[in-house]
RODO-2510 file (C-alpha; in nm, 4 decimals, decimal comma):
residues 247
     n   res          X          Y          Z
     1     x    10,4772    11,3489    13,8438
     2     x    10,2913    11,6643    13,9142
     3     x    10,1765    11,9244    13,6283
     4     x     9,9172    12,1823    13,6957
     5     x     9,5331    12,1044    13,5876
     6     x     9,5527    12,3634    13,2751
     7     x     9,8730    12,1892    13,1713
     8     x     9,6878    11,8225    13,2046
     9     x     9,3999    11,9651    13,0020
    10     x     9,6028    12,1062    12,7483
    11     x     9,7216    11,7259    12,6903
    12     x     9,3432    11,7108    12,5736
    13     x     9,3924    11,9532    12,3468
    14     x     9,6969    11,7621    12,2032
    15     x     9,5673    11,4271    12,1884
    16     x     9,3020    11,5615    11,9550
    17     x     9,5594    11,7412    11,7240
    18     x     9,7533    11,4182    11,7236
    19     x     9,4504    11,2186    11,6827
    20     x     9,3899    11,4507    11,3469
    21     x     9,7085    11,4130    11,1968
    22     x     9,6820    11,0127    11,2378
    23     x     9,3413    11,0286    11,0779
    24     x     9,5491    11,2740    10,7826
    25     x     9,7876    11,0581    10,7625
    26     x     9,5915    10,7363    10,7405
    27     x     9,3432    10,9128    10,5042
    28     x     9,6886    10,9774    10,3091
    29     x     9,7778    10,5951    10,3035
    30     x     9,4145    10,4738    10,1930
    31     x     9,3170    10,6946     9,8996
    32     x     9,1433    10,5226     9,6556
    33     x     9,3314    10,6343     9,3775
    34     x     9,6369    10,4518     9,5019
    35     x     9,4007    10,1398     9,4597
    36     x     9,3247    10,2674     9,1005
    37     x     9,6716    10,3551     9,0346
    38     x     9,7903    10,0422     9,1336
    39     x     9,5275     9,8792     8,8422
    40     x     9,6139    10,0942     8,6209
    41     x     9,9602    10,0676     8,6668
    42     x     9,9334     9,6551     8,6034
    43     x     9,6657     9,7612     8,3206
    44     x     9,9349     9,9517     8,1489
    45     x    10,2140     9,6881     8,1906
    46     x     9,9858     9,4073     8,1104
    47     x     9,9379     9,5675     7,7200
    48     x    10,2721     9,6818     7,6759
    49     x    10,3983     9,3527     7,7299
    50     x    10,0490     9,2620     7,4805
    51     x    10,1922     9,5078     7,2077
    52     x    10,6159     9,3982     7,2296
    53     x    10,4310     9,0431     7,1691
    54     x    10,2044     9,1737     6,9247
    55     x    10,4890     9,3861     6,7766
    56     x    10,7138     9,0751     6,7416
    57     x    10,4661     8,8483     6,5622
    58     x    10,3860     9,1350     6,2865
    59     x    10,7418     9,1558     6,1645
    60     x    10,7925     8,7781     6,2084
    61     x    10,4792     8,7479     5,9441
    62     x    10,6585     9,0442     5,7781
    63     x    10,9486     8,8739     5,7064
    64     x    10,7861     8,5553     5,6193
    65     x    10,5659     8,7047     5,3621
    66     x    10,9057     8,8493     5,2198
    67     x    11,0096     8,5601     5,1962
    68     x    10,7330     8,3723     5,0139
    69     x    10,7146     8,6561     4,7669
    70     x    11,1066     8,6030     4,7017
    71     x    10,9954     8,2209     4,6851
    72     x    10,6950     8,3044     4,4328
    73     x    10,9750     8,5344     4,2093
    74     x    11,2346     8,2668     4,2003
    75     x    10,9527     8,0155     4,0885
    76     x    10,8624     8,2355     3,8338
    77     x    11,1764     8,4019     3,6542
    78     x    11,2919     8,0359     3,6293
    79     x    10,9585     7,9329     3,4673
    80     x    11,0185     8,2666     3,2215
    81     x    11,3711     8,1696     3,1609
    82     x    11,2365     7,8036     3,0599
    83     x    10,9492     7,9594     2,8032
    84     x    11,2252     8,2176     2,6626
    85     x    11,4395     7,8809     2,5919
    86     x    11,1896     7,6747     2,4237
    87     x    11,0432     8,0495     2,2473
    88     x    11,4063     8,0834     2,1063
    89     x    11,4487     7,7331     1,9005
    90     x    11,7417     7,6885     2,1064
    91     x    11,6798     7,3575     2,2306
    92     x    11,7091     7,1210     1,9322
    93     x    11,6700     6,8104     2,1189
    94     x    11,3221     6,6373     2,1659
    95     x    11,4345     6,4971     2,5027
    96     x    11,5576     6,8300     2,6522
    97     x    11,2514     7,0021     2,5249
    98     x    11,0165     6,7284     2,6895
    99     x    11,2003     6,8144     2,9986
   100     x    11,1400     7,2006     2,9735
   101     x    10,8182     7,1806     2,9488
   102     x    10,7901     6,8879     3,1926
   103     x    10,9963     7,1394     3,4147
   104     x    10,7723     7,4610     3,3499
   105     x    10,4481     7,2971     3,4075
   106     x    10,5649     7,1786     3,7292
   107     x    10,6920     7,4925     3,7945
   108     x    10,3407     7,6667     3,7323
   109     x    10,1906     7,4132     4,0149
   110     x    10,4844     7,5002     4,2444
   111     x    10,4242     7,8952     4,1648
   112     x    10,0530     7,8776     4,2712
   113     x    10,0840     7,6620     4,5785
   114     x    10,3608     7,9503     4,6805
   115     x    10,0982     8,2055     4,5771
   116     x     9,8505     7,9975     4,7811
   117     x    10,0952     8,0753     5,0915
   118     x    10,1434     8,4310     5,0180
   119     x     9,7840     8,4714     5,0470
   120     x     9,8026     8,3235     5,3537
   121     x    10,0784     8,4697     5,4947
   122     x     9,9387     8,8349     5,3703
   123     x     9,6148     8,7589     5,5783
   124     x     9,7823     8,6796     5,8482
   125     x    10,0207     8,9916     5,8328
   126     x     9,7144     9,2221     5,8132
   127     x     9,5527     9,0287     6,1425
   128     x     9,8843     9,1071     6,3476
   129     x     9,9013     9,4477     6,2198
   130     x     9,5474     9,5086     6,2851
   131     x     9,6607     9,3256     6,6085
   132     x     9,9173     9,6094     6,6743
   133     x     9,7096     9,8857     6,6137
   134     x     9,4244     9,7853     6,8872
   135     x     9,6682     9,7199     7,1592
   136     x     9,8671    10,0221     7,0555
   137     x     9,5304    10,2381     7,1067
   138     x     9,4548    10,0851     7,4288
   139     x     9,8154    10,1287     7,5079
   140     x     9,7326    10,4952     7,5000
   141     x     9,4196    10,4783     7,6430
   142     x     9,5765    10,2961     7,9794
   143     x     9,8505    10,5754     7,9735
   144     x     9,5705    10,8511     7,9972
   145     x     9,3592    10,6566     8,2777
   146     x     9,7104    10,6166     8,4597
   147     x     9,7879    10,9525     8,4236
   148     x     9,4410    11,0679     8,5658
   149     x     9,4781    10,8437     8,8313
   150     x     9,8673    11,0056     8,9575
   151     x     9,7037    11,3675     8,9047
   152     x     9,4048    11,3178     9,1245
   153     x     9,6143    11,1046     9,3711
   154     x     9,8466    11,4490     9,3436
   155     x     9,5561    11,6642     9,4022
   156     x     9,4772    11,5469     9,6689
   157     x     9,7784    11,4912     9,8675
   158     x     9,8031    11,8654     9,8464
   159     x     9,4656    11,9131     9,9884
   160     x     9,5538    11,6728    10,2455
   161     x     9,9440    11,8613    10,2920
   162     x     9,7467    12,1931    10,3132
   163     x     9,5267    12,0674    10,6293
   164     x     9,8479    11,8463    10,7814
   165     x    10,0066    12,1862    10,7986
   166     x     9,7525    12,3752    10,9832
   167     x     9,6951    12,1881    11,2199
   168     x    10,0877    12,1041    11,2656
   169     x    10,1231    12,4730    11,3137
   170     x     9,8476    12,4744    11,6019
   171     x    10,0353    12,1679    11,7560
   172     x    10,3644    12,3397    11,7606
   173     x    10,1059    12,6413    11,9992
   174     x     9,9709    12,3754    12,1950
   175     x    10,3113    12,1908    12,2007
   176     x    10,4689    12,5511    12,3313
   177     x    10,2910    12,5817    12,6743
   178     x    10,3433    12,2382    12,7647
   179     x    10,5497    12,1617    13,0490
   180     x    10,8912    11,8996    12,9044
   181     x    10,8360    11,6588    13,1785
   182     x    10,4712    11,5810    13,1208
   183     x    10,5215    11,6218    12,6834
   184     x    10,7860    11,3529    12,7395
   185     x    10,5674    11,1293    12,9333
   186     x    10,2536    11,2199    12,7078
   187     x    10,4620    11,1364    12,3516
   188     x    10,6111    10,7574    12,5086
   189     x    10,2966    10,6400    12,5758
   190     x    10,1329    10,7781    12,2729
   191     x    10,4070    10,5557    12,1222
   192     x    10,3522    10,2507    12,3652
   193     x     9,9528    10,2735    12,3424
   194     x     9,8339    10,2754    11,9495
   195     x     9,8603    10,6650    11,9356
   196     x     9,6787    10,7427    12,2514
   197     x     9,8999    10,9270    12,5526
   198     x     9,6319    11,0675    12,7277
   199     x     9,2634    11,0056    12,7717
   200     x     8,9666    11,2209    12,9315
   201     x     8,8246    11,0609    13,2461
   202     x     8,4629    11,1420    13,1557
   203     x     8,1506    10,9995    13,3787
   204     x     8,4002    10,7360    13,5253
   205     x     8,4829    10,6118    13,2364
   206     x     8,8404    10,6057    13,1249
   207     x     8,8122    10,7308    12,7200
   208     x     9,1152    10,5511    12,6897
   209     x     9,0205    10,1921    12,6802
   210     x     8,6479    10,2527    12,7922
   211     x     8,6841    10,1210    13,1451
   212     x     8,4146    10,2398    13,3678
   213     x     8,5823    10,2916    13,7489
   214     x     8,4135    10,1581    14,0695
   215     x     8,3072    10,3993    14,3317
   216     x     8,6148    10,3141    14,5531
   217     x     8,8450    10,3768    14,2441
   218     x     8,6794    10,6997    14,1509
   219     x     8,7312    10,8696    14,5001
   220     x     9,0827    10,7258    14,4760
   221     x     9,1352    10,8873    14,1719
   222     x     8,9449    11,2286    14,3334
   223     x     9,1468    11,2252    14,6454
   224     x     9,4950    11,2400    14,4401
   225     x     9,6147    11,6509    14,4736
   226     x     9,4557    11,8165    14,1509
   227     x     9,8252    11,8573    14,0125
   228     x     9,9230    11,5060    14,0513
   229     x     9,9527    11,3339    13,7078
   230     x     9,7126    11,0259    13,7493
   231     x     9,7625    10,7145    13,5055
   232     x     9,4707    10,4476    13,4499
   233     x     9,5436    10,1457    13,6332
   234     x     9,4216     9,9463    13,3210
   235     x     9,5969    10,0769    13,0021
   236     x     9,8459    10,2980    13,1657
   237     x     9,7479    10,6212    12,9721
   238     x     9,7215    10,9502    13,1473
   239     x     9,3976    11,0345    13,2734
   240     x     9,3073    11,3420    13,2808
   241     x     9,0545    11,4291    13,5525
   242     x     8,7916    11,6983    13,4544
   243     x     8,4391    11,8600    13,6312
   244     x     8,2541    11,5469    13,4182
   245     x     8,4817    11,3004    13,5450
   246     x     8,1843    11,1216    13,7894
   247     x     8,0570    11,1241    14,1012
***
């Protein structure tokens, strides 16, 4: 393939631009707030699974404690039923009476063990609400640091988007004045060769994969017409011969 020396150096001119919007789009990939994001993110799911949990337990205890109190009421408007009986003179018999009050002073030792576990319960309904309300607040607080996180990430994709497009518009110039032939050749082996189509020969080195040519080589390379397209015999990249190629 032949292409004339301005067209070859142009390549140059591309390489860089495509070398930049690599380096935009890898910067775009390794932000650090998609590391932070990604904490947050598990931060946040982490404590609202915390606060369903803690939100479960706090009307389990809520429940319970109705239940003891309902306990505790039972307990007691049967005790008050007994006293009204033996308050009324109702019960004539001696026996029956014995049993009443048998009855009510058990009753009185079965209200204050329930009112034993209705103390219990209660302190263990305001630990899972207090429970609740912590996780709730750090809840919030992980929902703010996530937030942050997604708007500077945001920010500065645009930043990013902004430069991407300036130099995508000074491609599309350099990109212009490029003969089809040599573009097509340049963009495959950018593809084959980790993002690098064409390389500077610079002081007999090859930029491309840093190979330093012998004498013989060079003149090799020198003696080729200056529109021939020369590739490096080591990485296959085009090499782009220029006055600080080498002696």
């Amino acid at each position: 393939m032949n292409a004339a020396p301005a067209d070859q150096i142009r390549l140059l001119d591309l390489q860089a631009i495509d070398a930049k919007l690599d380096q935009l789009a890898h910067k775009r990939r390794t932000l650090p707030e998609h590391a932070e994001i990604d904490k947050a993110t598990a931060d946040h799911t982490a404590l609202k699974s915390l606060v369903v949990a803690a939100e479960a337990q706090q009307s389990d205890t809520a429940r319970e404690l109705t239940k003891a109190e309902q306990d505790v009421e039972q307990v007691r408007a049967r005790a008050t039923r007994n006293q009204q009986r033996m308050d009324s003179g109702s019960v004539t018999s001696a026996k029956d009476l014995e049993n009443l009050q048998h009855e009510t002073g058990s009753l009185a030792k079965r209200q204050g063990d329930l009112e034993d576990v209705v103390l219990e319960v209660m302190e263990r309904l305001e630990s899972a609400q207090t429970r609740v309300t912590e996780l709730t607040a750090r809840l919030e607080h992980s929902t703010v640091v996530l937030e942050e996180a997604e708007a500077r990430r945001e920010a500065a994709f645009a930043e990013i988007d902004v430069e991407v497009a300036k130099v995508a518009r000074d491609r599309e110039t350099v990109v212009a004045v490029i003969p089809a032939d040599l573009l097509k050749l340049y963009t495959r082996l950018r593809e084959q060769q980790g993002g690098v189509g064409a390389a500077r020969l610079y002081q007999r080195r090859c930029e491309g994969c840093r190979v330093e040519f012998s004498t013989n080589d060079l003149n090799a390379i020198k003696a080729e017409p200056k529109d021939a397209v020369v590739r490096c015999e080591n990485c296959g990249r085009i090499l782009v011969r220029t006055a600080d190629s080498g002696n």
